[in-house]
VEXZALO-209079 format. One record per residue: x, y, z of N, C-alpha, C in turn. Coordinates in pm, 1 decimal. Atoms other than C-alpha are relative to their C-alpha. Example, Ala and Ser with C-alpha at 12.3 -4.5 7.8 and 13.67 -1.06 7.14 Angstrom:
# residues 2
REC       npx       npy       npz      capx      capy      capz       cpx       cpy       cpz
REC      89.0    -119.0       0.0    1230.0    -450.0     780.0      90.0     120.0       0.0
REC     -82.0    -119.0      -6.0    1367.0    -106.0     714.0     -77.0     109.0      73.0
//
This chain:
# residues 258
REC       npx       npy       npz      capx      capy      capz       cpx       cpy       cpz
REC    -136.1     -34.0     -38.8    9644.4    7173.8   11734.2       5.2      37.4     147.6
REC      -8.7     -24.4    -152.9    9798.7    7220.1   12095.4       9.6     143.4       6.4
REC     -13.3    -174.5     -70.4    9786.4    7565.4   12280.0     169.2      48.1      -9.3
REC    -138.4     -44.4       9.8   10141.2    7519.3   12269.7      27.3      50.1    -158.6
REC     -33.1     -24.2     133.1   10144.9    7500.7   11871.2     -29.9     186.4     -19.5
REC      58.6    -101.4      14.7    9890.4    7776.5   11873.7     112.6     148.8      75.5
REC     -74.9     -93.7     -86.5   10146.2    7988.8   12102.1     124.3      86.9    -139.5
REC     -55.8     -34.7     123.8   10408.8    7957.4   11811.6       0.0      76.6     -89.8
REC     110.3     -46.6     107.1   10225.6    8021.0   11556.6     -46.4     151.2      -6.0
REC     -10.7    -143.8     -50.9   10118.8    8366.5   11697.7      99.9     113.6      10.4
REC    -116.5     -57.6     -61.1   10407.1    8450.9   11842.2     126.1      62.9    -149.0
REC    -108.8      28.8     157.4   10620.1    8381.2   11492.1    -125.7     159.1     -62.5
REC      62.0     -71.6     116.7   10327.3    8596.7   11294.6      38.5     130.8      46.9
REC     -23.3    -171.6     -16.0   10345.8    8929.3   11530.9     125.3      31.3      57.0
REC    -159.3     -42.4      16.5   10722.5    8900.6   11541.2      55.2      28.5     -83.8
REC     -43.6      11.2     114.7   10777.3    8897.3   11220.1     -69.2     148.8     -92.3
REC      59.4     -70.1      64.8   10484.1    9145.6   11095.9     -10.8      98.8      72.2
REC      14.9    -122.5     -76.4   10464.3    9507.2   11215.5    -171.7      46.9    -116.5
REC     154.5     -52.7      93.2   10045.6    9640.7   11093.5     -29.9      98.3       1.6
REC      42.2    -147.5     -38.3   10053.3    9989.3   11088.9     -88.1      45.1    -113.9
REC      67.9     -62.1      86.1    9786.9   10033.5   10832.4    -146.9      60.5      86.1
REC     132.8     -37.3     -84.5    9519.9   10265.2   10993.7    -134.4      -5.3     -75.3
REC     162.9      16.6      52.4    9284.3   10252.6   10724.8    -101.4     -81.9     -37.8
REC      82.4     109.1     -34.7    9195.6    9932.3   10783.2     -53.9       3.6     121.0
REC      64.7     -54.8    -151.6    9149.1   10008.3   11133.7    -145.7      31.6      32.1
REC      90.8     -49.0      32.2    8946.0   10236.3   11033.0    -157.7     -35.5     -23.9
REC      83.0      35.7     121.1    8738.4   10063.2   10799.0    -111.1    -106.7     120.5
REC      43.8      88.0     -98.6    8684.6    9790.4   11097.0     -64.3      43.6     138.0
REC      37.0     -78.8    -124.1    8604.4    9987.8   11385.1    -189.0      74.2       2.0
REC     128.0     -69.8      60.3    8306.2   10152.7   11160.7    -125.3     -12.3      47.7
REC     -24.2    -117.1      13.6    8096.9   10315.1   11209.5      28.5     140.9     127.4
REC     -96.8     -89.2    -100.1    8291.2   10423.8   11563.4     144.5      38.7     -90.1
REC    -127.8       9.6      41.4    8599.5   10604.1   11489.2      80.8      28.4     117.1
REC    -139.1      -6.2    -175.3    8899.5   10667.2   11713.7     -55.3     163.2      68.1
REC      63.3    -137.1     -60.4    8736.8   11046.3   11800.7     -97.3     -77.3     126.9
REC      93.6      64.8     -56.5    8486.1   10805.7   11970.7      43.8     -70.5     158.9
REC    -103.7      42.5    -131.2    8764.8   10678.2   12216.1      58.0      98.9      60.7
REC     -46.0    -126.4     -94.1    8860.9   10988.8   12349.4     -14.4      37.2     103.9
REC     -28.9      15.1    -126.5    8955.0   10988.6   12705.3    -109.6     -81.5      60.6
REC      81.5     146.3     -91.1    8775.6   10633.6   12765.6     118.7     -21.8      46.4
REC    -117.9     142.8      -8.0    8923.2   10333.9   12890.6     -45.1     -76.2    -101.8
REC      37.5      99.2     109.8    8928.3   10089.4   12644.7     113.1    -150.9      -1.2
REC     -48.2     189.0       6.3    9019.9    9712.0   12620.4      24.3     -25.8    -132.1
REC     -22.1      43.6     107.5    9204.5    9547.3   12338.7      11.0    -165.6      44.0
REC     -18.4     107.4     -17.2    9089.4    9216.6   12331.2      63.3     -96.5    -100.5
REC     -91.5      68.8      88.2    9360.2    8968.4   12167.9      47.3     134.5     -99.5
REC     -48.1    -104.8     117.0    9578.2    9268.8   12062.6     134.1     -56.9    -100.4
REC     -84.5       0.7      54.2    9847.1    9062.1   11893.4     143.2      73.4       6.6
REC    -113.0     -85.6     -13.1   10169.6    9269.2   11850.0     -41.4     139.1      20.0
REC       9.5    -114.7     -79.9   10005.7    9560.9   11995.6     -50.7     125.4    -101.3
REC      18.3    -132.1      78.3    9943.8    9783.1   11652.9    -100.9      56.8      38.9
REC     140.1     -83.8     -20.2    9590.5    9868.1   11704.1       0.1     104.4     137.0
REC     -15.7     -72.3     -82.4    9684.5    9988.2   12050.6     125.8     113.0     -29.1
REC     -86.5     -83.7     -39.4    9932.4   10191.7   11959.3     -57.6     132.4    -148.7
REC      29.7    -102.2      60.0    9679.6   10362.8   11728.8     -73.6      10.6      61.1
REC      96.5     -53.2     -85.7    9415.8   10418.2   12001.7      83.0      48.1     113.2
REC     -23.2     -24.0    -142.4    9651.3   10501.7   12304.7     -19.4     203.6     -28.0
REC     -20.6    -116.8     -63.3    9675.2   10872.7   12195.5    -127.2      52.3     -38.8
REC     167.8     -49.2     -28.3    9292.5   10934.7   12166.6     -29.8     -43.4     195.9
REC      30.4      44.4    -118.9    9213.3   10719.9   12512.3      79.8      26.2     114.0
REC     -91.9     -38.2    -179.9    9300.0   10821.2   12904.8      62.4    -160.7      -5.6
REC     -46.7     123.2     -24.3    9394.4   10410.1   12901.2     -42.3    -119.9     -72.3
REC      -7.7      90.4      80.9    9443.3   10119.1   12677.3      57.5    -103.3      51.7
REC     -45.1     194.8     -71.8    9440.5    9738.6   12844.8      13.7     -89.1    -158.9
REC       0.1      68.2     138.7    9550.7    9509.9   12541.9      23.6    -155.5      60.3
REC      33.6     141.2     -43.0    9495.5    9124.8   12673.8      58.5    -131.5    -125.1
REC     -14.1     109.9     125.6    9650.8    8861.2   12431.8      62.6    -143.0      92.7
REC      -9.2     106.5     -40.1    9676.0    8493.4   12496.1     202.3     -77.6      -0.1
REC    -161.0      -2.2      62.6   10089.6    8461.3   12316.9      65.6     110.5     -16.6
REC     -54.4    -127.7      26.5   10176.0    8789.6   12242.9      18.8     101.0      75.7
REC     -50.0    -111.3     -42.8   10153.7    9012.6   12490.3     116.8      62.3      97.8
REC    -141.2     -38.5     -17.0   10529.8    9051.0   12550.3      62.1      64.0    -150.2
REC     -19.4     -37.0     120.4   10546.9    9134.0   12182.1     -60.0     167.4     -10.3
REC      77.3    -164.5      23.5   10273.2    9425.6   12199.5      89.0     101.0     108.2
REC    -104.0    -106.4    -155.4   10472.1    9539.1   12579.6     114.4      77.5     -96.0
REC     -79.5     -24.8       8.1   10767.3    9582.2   12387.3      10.6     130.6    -129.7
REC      13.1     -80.5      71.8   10660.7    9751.7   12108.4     -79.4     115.8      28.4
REC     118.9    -116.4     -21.2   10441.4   10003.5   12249.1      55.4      97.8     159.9
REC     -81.7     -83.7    -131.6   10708.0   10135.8   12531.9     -41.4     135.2      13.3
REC     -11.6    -128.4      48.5   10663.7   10486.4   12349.6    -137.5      63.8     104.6
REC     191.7     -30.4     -54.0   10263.5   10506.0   12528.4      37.1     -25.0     102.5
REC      32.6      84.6    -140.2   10226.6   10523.4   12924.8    -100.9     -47.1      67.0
REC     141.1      25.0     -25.5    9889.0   10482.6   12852.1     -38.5    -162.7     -49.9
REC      54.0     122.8      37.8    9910.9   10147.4   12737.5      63.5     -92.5     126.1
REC     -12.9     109.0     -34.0    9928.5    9850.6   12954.0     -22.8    -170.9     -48.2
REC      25.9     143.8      42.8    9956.7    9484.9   12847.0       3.7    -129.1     129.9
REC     -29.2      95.5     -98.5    9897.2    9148.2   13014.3     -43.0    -109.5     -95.9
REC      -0.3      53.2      -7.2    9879.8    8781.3   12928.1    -175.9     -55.0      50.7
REC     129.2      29.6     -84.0    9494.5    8624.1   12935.5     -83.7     -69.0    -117.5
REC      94.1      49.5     108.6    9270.1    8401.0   12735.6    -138.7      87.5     -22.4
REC      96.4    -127.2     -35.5    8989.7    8682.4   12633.9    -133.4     -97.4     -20.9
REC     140.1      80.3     -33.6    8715.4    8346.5   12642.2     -24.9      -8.0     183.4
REC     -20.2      14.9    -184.8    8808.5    8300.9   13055.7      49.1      99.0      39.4
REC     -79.6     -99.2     -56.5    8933.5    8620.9   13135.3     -33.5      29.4      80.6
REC      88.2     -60.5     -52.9    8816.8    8803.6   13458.8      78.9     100.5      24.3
REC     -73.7     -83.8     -52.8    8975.1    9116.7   13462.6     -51.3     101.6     146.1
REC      12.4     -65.3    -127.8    8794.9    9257.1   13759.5     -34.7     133.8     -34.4
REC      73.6    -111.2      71.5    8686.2    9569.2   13580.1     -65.2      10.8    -126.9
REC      64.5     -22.0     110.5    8462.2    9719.5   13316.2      50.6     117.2    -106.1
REC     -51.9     -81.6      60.1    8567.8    9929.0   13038.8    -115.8      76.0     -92.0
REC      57.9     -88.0      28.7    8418.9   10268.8   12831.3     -18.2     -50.2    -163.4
REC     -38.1     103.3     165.9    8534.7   10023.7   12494.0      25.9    -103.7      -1.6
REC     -62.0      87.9      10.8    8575.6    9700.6   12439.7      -0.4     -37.2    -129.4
REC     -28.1      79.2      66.7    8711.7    9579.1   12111.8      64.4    -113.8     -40.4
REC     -78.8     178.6      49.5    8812.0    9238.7   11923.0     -28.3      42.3    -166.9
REC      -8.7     -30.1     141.0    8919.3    9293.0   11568.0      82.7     -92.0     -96.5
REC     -82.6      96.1      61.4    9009.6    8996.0   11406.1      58.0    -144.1      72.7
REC     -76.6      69.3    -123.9    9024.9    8756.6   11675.6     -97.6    -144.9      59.2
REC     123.9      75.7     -47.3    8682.7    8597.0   11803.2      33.2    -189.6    -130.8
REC      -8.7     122.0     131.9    8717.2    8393.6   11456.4     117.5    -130.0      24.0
REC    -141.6      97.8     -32.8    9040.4    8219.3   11585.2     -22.0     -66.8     134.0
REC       2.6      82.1    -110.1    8891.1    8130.5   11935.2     -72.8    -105.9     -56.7
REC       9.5     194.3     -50.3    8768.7    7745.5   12022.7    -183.6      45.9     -35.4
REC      96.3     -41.0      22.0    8447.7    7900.1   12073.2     -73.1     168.9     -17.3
REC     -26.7    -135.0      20.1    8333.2    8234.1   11915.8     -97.2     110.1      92.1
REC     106.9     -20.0     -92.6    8019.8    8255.5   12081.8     -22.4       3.6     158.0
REC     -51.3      43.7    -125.5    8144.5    8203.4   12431.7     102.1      90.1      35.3
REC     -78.1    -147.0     -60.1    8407.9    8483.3   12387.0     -18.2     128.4     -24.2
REC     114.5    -165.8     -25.6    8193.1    8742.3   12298.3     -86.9     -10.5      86.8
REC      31.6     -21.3    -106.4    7976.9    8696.1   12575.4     150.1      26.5     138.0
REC    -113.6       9.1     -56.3    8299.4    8680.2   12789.8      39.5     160.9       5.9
REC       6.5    -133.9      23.0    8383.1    8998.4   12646.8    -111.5     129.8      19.7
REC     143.2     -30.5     -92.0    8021.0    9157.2   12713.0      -6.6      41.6     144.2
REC    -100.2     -35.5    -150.9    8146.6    9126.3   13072.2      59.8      90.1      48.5
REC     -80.4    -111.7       4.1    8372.8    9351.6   13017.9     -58.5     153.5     -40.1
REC      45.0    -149.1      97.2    8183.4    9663.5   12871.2    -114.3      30.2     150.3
REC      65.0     -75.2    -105.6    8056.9    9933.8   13136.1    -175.8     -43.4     -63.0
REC     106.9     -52.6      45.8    7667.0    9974.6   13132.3       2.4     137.5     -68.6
REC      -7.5    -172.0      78.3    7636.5   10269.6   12834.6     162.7     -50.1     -90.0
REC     -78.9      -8.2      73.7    7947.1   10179.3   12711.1      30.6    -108.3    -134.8
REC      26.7      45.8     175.7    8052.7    9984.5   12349.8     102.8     -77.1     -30.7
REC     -96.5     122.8      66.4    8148.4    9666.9   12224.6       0.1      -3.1    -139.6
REC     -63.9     -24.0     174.0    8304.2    9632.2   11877.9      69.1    -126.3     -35.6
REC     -44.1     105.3      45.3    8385.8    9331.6   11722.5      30.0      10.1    -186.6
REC      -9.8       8.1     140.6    8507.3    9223.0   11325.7      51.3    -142.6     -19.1
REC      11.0     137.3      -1.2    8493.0    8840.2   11234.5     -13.9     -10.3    -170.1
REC      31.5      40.1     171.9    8523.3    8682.2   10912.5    -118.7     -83.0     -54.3
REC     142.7      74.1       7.5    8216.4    8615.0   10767.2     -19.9    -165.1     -46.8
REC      56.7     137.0     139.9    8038.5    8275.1   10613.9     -11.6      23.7    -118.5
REC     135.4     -60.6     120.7    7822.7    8456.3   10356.4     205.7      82.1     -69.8
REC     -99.7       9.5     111.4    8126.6    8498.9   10031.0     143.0     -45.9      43.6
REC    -120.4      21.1     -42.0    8424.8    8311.7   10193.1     -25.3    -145.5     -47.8
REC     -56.2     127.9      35.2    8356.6    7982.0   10026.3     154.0     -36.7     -54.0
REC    -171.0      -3.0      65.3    8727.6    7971.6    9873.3      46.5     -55.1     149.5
REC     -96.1     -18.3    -129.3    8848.6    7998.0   10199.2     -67.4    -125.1      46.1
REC      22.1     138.7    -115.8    8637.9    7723.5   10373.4      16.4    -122.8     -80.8
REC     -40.1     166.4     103.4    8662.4    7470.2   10088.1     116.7     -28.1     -51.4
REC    -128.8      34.9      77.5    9000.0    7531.5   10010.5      92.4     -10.0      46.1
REC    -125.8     -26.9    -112.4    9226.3    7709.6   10233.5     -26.2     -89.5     104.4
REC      25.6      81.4     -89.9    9085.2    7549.8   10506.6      51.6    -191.0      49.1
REC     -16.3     138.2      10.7    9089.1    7182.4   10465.3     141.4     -47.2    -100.7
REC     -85.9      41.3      10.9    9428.7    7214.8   10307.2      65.1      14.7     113.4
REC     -64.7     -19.9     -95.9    9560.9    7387.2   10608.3      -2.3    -116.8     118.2
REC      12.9     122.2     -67.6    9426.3    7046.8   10781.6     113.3    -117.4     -16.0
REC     -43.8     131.0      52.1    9572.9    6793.7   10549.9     133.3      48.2     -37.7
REC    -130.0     -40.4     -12.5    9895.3    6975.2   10443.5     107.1      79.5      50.5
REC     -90.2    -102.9     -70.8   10060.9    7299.8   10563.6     -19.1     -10.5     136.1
REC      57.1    -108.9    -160.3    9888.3    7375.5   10887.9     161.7     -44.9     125.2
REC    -146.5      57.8     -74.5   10223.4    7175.7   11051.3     125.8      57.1     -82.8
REC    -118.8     -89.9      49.0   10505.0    7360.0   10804.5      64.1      56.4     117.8
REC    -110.4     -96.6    -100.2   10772.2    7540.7   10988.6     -43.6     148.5     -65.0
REC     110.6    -120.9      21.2   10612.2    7901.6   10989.3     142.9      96.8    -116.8
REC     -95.8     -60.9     108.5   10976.3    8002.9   10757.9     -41.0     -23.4    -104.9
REC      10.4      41.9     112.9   10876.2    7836.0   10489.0    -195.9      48.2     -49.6
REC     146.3     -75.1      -3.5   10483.3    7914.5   10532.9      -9.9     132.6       2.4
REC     -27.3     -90.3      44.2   10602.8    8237.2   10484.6      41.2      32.0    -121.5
REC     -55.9      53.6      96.9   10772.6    8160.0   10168.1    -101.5      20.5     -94.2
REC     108.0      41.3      86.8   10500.1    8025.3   10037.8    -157.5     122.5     -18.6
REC     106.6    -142.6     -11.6   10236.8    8344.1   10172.7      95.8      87.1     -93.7
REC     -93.3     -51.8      90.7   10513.5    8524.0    9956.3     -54.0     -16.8    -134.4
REC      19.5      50.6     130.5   10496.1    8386.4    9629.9    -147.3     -35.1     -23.2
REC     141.6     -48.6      39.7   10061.3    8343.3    9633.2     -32.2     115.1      -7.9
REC      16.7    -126.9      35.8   10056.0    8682.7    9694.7      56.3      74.5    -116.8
REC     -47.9     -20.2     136.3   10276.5    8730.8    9428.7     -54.5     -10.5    -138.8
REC      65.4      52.4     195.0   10087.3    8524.9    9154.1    -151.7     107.7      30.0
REC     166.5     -78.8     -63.3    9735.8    8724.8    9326.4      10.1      93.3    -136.0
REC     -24.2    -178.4      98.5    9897.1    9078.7    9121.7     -17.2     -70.4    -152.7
REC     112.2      28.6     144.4    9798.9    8881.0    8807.8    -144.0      11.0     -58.2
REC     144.4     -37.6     100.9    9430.3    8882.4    8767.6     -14.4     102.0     148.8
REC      83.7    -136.6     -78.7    9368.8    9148.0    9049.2      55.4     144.8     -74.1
REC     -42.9     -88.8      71.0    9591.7    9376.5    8803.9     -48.9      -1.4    -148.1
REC      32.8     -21.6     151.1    9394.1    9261.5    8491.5    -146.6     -67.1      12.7
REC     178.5      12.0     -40.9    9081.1    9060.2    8536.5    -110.4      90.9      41.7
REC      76.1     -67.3    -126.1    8962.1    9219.3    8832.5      18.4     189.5     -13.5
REC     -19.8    -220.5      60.8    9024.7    9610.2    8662.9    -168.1     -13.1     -73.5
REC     159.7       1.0      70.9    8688.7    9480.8    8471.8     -90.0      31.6     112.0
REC     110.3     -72.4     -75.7    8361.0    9596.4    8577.8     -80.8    -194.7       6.7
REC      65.1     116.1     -55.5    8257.4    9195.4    8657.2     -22.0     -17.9     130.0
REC      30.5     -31.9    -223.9    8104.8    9276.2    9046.5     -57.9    -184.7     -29.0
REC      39.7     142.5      -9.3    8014.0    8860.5    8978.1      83.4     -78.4     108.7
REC     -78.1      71.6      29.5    8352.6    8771.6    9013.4       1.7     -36.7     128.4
REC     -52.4     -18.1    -120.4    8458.0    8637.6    9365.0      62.3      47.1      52.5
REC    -125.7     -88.7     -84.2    8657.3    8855.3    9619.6      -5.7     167.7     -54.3
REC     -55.7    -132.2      97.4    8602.5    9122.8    9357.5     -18.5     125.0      97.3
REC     -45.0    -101.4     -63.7    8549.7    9414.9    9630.6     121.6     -47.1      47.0
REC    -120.3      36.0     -99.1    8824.7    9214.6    9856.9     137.2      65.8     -91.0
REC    -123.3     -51.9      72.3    9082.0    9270.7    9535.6     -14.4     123.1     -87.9
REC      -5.5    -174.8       0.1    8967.1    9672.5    9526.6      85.4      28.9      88.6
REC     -71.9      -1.7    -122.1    9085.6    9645.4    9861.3     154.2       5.9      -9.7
REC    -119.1      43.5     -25.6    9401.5    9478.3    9797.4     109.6      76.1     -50.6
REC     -70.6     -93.3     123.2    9526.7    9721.4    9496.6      -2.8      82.9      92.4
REC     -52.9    -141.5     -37.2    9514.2   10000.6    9770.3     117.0      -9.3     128.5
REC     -93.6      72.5     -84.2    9736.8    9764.6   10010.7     148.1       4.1     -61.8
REC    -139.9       6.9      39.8   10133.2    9764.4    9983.3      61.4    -149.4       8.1
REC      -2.5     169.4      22.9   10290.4    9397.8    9894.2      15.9     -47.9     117.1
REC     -72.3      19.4    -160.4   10440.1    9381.5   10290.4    -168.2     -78.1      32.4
REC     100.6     -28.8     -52.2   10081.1    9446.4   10404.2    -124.2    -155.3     -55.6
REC      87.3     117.2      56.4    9889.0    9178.4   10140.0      64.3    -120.2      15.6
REC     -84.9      95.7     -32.4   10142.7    8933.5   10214.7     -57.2     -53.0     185.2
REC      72.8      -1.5     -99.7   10024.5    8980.0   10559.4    -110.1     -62.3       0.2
REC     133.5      35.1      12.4    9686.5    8902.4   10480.1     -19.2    -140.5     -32.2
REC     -34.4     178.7      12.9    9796.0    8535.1   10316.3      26.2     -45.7      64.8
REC     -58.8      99.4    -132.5   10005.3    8437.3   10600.5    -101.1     -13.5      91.1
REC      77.0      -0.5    -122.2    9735.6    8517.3   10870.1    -121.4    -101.5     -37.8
REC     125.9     104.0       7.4    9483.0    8274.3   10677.3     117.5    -127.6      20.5
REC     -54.7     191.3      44.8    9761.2    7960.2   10627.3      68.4      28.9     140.4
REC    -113.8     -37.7     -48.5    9912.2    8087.9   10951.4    -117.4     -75.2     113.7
REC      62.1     -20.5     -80.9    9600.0    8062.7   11180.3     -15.0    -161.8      68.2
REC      39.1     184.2     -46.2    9539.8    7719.1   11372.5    -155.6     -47.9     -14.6
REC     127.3      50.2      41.9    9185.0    7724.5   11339.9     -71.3     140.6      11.8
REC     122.5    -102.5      39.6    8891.0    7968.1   11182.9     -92.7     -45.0     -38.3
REC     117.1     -26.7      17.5    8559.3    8018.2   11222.6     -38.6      66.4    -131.9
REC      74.2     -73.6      52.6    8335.9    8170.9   10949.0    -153.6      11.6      44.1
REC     123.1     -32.7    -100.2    8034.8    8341.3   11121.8     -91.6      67.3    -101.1
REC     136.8     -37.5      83.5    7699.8    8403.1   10922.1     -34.5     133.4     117.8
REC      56.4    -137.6     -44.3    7530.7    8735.7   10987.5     -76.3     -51.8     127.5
REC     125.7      24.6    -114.5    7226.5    8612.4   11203.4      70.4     -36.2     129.2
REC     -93.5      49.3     -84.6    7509.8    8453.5   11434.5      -3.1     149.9      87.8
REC     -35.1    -134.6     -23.0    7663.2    8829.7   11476.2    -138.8      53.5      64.0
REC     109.8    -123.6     -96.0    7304.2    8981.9   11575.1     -73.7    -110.0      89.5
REC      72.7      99.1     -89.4    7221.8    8678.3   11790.9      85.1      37.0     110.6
REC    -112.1     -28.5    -144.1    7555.0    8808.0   12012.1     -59.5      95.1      48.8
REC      -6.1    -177.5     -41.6    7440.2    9195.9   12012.7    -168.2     -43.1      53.3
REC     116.2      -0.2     -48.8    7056.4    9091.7   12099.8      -2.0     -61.6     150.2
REC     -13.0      25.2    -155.4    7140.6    9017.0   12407.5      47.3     127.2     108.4
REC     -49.8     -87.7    -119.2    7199.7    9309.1   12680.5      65.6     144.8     -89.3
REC     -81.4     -89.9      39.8    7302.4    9549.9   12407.6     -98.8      58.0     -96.9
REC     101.9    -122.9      32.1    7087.8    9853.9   12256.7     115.7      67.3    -146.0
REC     -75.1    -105.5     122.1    7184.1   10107.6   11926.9     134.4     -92.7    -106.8
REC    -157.8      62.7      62.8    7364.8    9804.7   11725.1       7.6      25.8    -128.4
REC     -71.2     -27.2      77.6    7542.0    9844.1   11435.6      53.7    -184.2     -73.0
REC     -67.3     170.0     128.9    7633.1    9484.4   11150.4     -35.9      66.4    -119.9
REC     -15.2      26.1     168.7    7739.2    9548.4   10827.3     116.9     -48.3     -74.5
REC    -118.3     110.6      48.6    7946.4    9344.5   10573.9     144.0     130.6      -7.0
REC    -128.8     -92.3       1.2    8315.6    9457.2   10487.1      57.9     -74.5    -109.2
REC     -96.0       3.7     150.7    8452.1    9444.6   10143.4     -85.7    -176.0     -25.9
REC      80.5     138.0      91.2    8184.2    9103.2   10087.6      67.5    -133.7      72.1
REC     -95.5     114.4     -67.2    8398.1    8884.6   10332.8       7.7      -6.2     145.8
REC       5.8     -39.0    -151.7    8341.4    9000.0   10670.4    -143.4      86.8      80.3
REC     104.3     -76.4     -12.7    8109.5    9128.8   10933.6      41.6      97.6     113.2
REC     -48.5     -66.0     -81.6    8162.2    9427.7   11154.9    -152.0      28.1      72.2
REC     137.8      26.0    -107.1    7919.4    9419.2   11477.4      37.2     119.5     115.3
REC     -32.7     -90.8    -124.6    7884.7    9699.4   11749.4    -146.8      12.5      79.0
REC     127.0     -20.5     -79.1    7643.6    9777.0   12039.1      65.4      48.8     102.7
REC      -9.6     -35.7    -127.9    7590.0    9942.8   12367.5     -74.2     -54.7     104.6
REC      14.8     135.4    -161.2    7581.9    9785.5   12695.2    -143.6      72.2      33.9
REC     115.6     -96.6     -46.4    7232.8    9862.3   12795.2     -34.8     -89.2     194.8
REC      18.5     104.4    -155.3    7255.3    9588.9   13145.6     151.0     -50.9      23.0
//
């Protein structure tokens, strides 16, 4: 798809969706928490509509949030902070000309061209001593997603008008509250997703609805195997941190040691 599609596409998802759930945040950030950002600077790389920054601005002296489509979406919503600044920037080519005390990407790397190319990129960005934080959707239990979602989003939706691809993230999430409200209450840890739909039961329908659209919504995703993740942090970065997340994801951290 074109950069232009991809612009859309974005633009439509964090206009439409407001993400104020912190305890996903949370959950992703792990095992830094926002106490950990307290009067840094910190970088939000690809912040989307700005939520995550507008749950770190009142820990951090300053919050840069960088998005490729959106960041007139995050500006507008995040007036309330004078600690936040936004700008316009692909976070694979970026050069912002400074280093920061934080740099995170939470949900984002997975959607660039190349994933491996914008975490070094990002790397760049992180003081010596200071801490990069990433969260990527894994390889390792996302077959569903790459054999299914995926290669339909090729051959049928991925071109929909994003109204109706809403519609439709609607009503799957809808049929979901069937076996994640009765199946998935069993003690079968076999099943697929089965932490993901622990997860989902503590989510509100807005919020899991969210979570459908952003897979049929996305123009293109990566799934990144573990060894990938500690092949980024073995490079220039000391005290790291990879572990899975709910069996579907991997959350990666380190400190800049060069």
């Amino acid at each position: 798809m074109s950069n232009e599609v991809d612009e859309s596409v974005w633009a439509y998802q964090w206009g439409t969706f407001e993400d104020d759930n912190r305890m996903l945040f949370d959950a992703w950030i792990s095992p830094a928490t926002l106490e950990d950002f307290r009067d840094k600077t910190v970088l939000d790389a690809g912040c989307g509509g700005g939520h995550h920054l507008r749950f770190v601005a009142p820990y951090a002296s300053e919050v840069v949030g960088v998005d490729l489509n959106c960041a007139d979406i995050a500006e507008d919503k995040s007036r309330e902070f004078s600690n936040i600044t936004t700008m316009a920037g692909d976070i694979a080519t970026m050069d912002l000309g400074r280093k920061f005390d934080v740099v995170y990407c939470i949900g984002v790397l997975h959607h660039t061209e190349s994933p491996r190319a914008s975490f070094k990129n990002l790397a760049r960005h992180v003081r010596p001593g200071g801490r990069l934080i990433v969260w990527v959707y894994a390889h390792e239990g996302n077959a569903l997603n790459r054999w299914l979602v995926e290669p339909f989003k090729r051959m049928i939706y991925g071109n929909w008008p994003r109204s109706v691809l809403l519609g439709l993230a609607r009503l799957l999430t809808a049929l979901l509250y069937l076996p994640v409200y009765s199946i998935y209450l069993l003690p079968f840890r076999f099943l697929p997703y089965y932490d993901y739909f622990r997860n989902f039961r503590r989510l509100d329908f807005k919020r899991n609805v969210l979570n459908v659209f952003d897979k049929l919504n996305a123009p293109r995703t990566a799934f990144i195997r573990r060894e990938e993740v500690e092949e980024w942090f073995a490079d220039g970065f000391t005290n790291t941190h990879i572990s899975p997340f709910l069996g579907v994801s991997w959350r990666g951290s380190g400190t800049r040691s060069r």
